[in-house]
C-alpha positions as CSV (number, residue, x, y, z in Angstrom):
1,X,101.9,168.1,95.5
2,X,103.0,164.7,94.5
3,X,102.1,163.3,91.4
4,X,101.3,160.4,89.2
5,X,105.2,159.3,88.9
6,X,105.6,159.7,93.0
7,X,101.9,157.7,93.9
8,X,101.8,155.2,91.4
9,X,104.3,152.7,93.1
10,X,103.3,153.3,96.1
11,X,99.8,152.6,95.2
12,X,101.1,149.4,93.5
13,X,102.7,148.5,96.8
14,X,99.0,148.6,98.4
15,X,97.6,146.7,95.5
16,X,100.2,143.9,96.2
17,X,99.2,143.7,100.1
18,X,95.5,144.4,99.6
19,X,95.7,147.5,100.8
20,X,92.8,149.3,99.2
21,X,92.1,151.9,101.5
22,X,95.9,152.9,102.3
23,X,95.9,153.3,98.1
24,X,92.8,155.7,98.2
25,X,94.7,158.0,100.9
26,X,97.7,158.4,98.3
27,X,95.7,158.2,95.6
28,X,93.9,161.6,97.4
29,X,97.9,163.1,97.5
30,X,98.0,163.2,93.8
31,X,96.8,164.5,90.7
32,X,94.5,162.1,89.6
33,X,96.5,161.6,86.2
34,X,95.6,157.8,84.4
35,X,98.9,156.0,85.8
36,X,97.6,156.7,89.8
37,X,94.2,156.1,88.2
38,X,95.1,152.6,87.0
39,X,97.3,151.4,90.3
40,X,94.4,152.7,92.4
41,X,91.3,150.7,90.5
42,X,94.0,148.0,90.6
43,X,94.5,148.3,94.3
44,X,90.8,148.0,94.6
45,X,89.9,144.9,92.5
46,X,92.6,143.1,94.5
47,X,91.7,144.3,97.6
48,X,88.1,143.4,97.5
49,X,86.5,147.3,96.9
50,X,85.9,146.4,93.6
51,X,82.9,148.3,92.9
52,X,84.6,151.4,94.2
53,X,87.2,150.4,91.4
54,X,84.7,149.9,88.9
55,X,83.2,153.3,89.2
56,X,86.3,154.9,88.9
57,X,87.3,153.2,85.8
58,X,84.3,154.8,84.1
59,X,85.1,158.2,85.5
60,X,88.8,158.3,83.9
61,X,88.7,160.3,81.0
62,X,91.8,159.4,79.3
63,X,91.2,155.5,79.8
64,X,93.9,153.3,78.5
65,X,94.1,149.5,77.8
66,X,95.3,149.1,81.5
67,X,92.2,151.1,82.6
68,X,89.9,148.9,80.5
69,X,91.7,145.5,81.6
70,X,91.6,146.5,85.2
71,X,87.7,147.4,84.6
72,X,86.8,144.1,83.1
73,X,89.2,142.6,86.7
74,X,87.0,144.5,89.0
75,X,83.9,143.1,87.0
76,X,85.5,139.5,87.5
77,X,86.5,140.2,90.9
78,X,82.3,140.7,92.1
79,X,81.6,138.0,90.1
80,X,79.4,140.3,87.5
81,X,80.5,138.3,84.4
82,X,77.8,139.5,82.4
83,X,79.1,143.1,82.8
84,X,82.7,141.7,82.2
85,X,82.0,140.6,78.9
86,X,80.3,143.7,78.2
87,X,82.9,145.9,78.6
88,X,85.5,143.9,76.8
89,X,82.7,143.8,73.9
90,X,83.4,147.6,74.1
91,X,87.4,147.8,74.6
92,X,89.1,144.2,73.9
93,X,92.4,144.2,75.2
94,X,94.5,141.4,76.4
95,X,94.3,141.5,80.3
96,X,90.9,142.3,79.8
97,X,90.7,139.0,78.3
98,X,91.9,136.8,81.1
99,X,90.1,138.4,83.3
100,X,86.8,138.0,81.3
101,X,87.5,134.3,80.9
102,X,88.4,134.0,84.8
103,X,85.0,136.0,85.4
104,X,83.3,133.3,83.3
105,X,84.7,130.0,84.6
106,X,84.2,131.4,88.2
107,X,80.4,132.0,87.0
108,X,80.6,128.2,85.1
109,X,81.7,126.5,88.8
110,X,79.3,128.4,91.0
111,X,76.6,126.8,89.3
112,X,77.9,123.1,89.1
């Protein structure tokens, strides 16, 4: 069975064309571990299924600073600032911050 090493840049492949749903099939193939974890909540976000990302982010049990930063993306990417800032609150980490601060200027221009 393939695993994290074999998916994960395959899965980033998909994240880089949008290709959410091709990510969740390979994502299926392997073992589940944090790295495929990470590309695929990644592929998500990007690929516009980012509530599907969202929820798996809170399912990983060994999250990491990439899991958080692509949690507080996926918040950014559906526009749920609020929820963004909230989970940084919880686990600050650097792409976690851009992505907050994107979250919140999109949120700031949608209501000029």
């Amino acid at each position: 069975q393939p695993d994290g090493v074999k998916c994960t840049p395959a899965m980033n492949a998909c994240e880089r064309g949008s290709q959410w749903q091709a990510a969740l099939e390979i994502y299926t193939l392997s073992r589940g571990d944090v790295a495929s974890s990470d590309a695929f909540i990644s592929s998500c976000t990007r690929g516009a299924a980012w509530p599907l990302g969202l929820s798996l982010a809170a399912a990983v049990g060994d999250a990491t600073a990439v899991t958080h930063g692509s949690a507080v993306a996926a918040c950014a990417a559906g526009g749920k600032y609020l929820l963004a800032l909230n989970l940084l609150s919880q686990h600050p980490t650097v792409s976690g911050l851009g992505a907050a601060l994107d979250a919140c200027g999109s949120a700031s221009a949608r209501r000029e």
